[in-house]
C-alpha distance (Angstrom), angle and dihedral (degrees) to the residues before:
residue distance angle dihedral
X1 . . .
X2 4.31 . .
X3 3.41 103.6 .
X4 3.84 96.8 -123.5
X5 3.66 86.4 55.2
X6 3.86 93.6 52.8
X7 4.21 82.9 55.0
X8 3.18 93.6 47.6
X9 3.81 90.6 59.2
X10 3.28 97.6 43.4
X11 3.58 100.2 54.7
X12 3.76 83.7 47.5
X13 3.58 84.0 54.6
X14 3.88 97.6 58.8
X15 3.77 95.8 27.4
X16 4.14 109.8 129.0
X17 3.36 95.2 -128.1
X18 3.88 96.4 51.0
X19 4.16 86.6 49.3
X20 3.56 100.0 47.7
X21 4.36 92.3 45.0
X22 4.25 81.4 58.3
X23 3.62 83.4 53.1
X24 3.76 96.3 58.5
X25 4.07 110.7 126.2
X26 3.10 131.1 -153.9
X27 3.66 93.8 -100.2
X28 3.63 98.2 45.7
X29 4.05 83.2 54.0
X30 3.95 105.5 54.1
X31 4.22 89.7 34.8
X32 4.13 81.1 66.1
X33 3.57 93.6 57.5
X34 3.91 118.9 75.6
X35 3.66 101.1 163.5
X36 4.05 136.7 27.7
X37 3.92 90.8 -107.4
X38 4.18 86.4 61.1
X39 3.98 85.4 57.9
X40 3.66 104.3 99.7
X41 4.37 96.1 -171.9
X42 3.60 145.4 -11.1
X43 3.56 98.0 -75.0
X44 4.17 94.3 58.0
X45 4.02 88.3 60.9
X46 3.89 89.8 46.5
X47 3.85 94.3 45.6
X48 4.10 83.6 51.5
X49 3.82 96.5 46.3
X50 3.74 86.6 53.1
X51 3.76 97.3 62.4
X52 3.84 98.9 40.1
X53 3.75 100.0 48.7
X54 3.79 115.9 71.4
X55 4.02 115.3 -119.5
X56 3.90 96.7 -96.3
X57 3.70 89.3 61.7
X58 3.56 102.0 37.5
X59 4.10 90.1 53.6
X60 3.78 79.9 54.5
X61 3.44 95.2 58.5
X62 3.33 110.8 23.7
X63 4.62 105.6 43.8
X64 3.18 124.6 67.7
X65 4.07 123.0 -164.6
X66 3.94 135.9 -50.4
X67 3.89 101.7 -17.5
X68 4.15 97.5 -11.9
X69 3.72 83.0 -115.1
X70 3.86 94.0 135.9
X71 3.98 83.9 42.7
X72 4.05 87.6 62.3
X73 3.62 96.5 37.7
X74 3.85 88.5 60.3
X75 4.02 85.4 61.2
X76 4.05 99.7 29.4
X77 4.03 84.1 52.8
X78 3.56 100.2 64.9
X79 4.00 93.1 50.2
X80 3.75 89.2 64.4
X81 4.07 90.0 62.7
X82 3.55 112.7 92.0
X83 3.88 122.8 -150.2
X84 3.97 116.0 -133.7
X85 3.74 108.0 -158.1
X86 3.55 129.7 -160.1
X87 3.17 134.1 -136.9
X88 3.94 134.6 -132.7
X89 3.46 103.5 20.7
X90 3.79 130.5 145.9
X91 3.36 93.1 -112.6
X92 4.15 95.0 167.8
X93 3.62 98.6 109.8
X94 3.57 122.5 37.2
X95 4.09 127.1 -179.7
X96 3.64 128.4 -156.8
X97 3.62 104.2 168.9
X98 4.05 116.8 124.0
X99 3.24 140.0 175.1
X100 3.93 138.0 -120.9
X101 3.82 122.1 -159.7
X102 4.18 84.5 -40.8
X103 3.29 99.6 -41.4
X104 3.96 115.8 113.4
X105 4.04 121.0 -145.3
X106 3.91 125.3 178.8
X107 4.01 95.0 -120.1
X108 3.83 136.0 28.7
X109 4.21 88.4 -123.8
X110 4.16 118.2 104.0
X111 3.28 134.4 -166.2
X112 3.70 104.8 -112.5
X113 3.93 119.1 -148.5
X114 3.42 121.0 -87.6
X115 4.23 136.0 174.6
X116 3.78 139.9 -111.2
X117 4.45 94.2 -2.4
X118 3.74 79.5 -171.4
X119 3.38 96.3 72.9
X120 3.50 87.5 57.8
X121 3.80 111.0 40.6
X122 3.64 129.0 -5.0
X123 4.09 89.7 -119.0
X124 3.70 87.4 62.0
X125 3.35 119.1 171.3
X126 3.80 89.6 -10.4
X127 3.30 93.7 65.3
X128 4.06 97.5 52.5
X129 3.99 84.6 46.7
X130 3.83 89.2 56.1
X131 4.15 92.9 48.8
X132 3.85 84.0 48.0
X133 3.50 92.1 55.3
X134 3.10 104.2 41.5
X135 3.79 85.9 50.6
X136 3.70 97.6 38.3
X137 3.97 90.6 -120.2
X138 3.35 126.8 160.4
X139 3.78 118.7 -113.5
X140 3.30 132.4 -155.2
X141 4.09 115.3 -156.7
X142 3.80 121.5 -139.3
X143 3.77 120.1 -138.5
X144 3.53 88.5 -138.1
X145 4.04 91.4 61.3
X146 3.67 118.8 144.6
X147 3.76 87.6 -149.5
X148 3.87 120.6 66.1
X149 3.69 115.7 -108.3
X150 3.85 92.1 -120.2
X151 3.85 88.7 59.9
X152 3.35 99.6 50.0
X153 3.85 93.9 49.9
X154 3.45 87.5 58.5
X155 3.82 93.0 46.1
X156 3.94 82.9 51.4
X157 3.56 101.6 52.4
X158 3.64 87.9 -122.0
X159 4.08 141.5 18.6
X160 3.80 121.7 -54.9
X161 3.73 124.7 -139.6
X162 3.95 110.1 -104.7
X163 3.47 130.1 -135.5
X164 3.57 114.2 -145.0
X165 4.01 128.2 -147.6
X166 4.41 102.6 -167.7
X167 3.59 107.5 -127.6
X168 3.66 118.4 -144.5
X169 3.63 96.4 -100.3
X170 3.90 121.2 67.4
X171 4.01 97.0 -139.3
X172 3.21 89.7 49.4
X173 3.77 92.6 67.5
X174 3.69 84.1 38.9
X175 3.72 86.3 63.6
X176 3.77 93.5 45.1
X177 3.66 94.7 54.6
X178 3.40 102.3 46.7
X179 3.68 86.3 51.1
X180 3.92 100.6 61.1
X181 3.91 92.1 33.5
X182 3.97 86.6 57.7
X183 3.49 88.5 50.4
X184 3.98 98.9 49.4
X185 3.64 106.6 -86.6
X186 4.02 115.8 166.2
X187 3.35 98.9 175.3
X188 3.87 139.4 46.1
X189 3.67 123.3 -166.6
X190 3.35 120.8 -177.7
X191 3.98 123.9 -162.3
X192 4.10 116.0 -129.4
X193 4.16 105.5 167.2
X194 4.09 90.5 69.3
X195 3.78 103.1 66.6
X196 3.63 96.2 97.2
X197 3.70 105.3 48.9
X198 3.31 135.9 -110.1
X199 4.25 140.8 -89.3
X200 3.49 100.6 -148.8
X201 3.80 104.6 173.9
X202 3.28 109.0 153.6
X203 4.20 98.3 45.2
X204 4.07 78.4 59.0
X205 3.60 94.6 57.1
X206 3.73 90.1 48.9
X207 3.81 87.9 42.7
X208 4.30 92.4 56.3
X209 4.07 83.8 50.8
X210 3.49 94.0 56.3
X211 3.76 102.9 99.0
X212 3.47 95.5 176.8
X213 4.38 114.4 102.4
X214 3.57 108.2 -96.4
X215 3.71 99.1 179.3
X216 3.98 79.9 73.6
X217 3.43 94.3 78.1
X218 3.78 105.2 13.4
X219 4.05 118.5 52.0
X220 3.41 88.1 -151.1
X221 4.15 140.3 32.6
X222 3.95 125.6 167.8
X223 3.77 130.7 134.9
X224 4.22 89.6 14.9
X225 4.59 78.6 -67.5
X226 3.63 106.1 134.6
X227 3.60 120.8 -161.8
X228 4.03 111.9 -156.4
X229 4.23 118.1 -140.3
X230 3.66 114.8 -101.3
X231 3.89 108.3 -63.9
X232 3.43 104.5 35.5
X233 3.55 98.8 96.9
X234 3.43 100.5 51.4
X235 4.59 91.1 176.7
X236 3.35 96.2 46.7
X237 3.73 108.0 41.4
X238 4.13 108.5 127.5
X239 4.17 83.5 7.0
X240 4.11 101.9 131.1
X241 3.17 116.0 -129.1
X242 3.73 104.6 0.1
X243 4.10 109.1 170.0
X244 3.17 96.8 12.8
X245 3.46 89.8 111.6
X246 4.05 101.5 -130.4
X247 3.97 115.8 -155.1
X248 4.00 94.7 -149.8
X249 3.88 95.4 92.0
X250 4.00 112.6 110.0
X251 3.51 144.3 136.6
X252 3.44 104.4 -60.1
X253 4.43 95.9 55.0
X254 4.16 74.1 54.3
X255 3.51 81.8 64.1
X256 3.36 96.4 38.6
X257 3.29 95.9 57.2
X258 3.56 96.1 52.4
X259 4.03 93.7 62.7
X260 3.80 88.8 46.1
X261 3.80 100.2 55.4
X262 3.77 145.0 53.6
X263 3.83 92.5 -156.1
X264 3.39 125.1 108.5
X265 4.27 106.9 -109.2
X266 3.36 131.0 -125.8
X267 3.36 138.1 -169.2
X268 3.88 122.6 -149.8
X269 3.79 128.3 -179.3
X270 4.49 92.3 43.0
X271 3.81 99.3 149.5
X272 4.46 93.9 160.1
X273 3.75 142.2 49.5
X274 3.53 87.5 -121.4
X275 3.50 101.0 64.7
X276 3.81 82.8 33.6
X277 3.50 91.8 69.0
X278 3.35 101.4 48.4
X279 3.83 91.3 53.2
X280 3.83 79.4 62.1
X281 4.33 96.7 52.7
X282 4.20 91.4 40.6
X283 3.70 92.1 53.9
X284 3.76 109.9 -108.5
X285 3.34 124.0 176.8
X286 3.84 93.6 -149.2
X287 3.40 156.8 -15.7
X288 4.35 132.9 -128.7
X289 3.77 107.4 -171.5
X290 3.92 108.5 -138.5
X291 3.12 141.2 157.1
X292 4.21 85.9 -166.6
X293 4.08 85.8 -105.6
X294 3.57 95.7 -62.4
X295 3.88 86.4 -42.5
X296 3.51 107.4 119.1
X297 4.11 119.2 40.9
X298 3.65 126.1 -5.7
X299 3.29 96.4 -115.7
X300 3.83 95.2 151.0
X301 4.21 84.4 -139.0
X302 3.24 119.4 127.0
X303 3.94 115.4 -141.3
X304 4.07 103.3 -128.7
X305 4.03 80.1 50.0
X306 3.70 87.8 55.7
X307 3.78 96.9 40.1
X308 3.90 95.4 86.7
X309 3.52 91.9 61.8
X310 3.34 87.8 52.2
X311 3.25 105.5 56.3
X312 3.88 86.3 50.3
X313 3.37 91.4 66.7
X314 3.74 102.9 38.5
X315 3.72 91.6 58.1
X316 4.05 118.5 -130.2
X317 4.11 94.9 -78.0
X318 4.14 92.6 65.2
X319 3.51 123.8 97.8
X320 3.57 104.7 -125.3
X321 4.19 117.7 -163.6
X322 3.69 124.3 -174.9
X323 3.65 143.5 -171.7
X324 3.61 153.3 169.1
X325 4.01 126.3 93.2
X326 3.56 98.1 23.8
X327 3.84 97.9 141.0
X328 4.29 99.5 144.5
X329 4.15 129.3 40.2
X330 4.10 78.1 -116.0
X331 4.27 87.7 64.4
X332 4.09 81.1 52.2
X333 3.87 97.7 51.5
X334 3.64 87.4 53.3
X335 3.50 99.5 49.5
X336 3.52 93.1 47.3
X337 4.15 88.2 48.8
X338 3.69 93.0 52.3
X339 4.36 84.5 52.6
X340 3.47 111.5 -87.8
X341 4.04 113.9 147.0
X342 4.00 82.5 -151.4
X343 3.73 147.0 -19.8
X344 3.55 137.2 -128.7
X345 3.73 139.7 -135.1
X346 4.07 126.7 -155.1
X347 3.67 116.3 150.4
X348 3.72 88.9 31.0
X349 3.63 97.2 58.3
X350 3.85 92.6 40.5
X351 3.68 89.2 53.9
X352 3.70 84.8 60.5
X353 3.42 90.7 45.8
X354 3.60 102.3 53.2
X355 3.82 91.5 42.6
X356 3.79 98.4 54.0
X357 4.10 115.7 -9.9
X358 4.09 119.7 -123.1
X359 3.62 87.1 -15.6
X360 4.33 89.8 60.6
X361 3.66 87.7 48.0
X362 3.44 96.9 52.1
X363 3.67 96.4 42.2
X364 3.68 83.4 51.4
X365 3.58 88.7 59.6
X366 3.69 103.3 47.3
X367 3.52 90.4 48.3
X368 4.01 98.5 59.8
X369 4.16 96.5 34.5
X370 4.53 78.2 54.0
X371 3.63 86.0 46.6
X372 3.78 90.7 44.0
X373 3.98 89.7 48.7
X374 3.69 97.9 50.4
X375 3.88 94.3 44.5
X376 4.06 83.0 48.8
X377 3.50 94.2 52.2
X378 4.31 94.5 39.6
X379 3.92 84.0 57.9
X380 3.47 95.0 44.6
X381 3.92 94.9 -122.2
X382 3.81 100.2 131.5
X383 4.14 89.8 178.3
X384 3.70 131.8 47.4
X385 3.87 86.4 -121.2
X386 3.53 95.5 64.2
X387 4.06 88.7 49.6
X388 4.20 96.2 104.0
X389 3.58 147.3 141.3
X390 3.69 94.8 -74.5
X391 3.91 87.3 58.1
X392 3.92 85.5 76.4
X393 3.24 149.2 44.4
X394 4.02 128.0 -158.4
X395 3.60 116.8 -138.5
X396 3.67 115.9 -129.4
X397 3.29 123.2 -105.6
X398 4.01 119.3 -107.9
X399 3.80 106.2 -98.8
């Protein structure tokens, strides 16, 4: 190294200004940003959401189960996939649009489900259906919405998917599917990694913090299970046994629920080839690998290292969706290098969400499809078709 250069750097080094920026907290971060355009990735919205929702809340967004080990892992995974750029490549126009059973978006991201949007902004799930209109996103729908699904199909522009929890009694889901099919609904996707409950230690320990009266706002509150006053689950009002997390579900209510509906069907929560496989011989239409953020099973697997696998057993013709961890445009590329058709967000969008409304959701947005671009055009794959395996590289695992 010159000489002057290596002065250069080390005044750099000791300069004031460069000290106190690596001294930045947290709080001294968000308190910068007054609006969603100030936020400058992922991580500002998140750092935002933290301080304005109380701890009950936050647990419930934030935790996943036992430890939040498979949580992390979802976000550790995606730093041990290498990017291998090439070079040369007219790079000047670059295309992100894809398409879902023949319906065209403007960027392989989704909005992933996601519970009670009240809790986290008073737009709710209005608000994300405006940012995913506005950026012609696809959304999925929770059953646990605190908006009705007829309200936020109008907020959308058009109708959401809808994720589907069984109930314990067969009309019931009868009911429930005629319901959103009435209304418009392409796409079913029903959740399979909740059945057996869920070990959510450390959204209790933010729950006994909370110091605020719950019973306010919730009739009920034992074990860290809320119940929400009459209204607030507009789907599963009169629905039996709703999140209780029944056991019954199996192969043959798949099939079941392919004679009874239209819709396309999904399956979220497929973590093996296995069960991949058999997605393939009962007719689905496709698969989201999940692991429900870390939600569902400690299973310490993250879901883009599972997605190979997947795709194995799906067979090349399946639409295959993923998500957990995805938390920069660069976490998209690689899903969509290791073979997913497109990836989907949660906590990052409700981060935006709880920070600023529509406005954090779309900001949320904007920033990964940028992020996406750039990476895109670093790599030297200017369409999403040229985004493969031999865009990446795994890094091998310490011995």
């Amino acid at each position: 190294m010159a000489p002057n250069r290596r002065k250069f750097l080390t005044f750099l080094a000791a300069s004031p200004g460069i000290a106190w920026a690596q001294q930045i907290s947290p709080e001294q971060s968000a308190a910068v940003i007054a609006s969603a355009q100030d936020a400058l990735n992922v991580k500002d919205f998140e750092e935002i959401a933290q301080h304005k929702l109380p701890p009950a809340h936050w647990g419930y967004l934030t935790t996943g189960v036992d430890d939040d080990r498979t949580s992390k892992a979802n976000i550790a995974a995606f730093e041990r996939i290498e990017l291998r750029p090439r070079r040369l490549v007219d790079v000047s126009h670059t295309d992100i649009r894809t398409e879902l059973f023949g319906t065209a978006y403007d960027a392989p991201i989704f909005l992933c489900p996601a519970s009670y949007q009240k809790m986290f902004h008073p737009q709710a799930e209005l608000g994300s259906a405006r940012a995913a209109r506005a950026k012609n996103t696809m959304q999925i729908l929770s059953t646990g919405t605190s908006v009705a699904y007829e309200d936020v199909a109008k907020a959308r522009g058009a109708a959401p998917w809808y994720q589907f929890d069984m109930p314990l009694r067969w009309e019931d889901t009868e009911k429930t599917i005629k319901r959103v099919e009435d209304a418009g609904c392409p796409v079913l996707v029903m959740t399979v990694d909740g059945f057996g409950g869920r070990n959510a230690e450390t959204q209790l320990r933010f729950a006994r913090t909370d110091t605020r009266n719950c019973l306010s706002c919730h009739p009920t509150s034992n074990a860290g299970r809320i119940t929400l006053p009459p209204g607030s689950e507009p789907m599963t009002e009169g629905i039996e046994g709703y999140g209780r997390n029944p056991q019954r579900p199996t192969w043959q209510d798949v099939d079941r629920l392919k004679k009874l509906t239209k819709m396309k069907l999904v399956l979220k929560g497929i973590e093996t080839r296995e069960d991949a496989r058999l997605c393939k011989e009962h007719g689905v239409d496709a698969v989201e690998v999940s692991n429900h953020g870390g939600r569902a099973t400690e299973d310490l697997r993250a879901t883009i290292d599972s997605l190979p696998e997947v795709i194995d057993g799906a067979g090349a013709q399946m639409k295959i969706l993923i998500d957990g961890g995805i938390r920069r445009g660069a976490d998209v590329y690689k899903a969509l290098a290791t073979g997913a058709s497109a990836v989907g967000i949660g906590r990052a969008y409700l981060y935006g969400l709880t920070a600023f409304g529509q406005e954090g959701v779309e900001r949320v947005l904007d920033i990964l499809r940028t992020e996406l671009l750039i990476t895109m055009r670093g790599c030297g794959t200017p369409t999403l078709a040229q985004i493969t395996l031999a865009s990446i590289a795994k890094i091998p695992s310490a011995p």
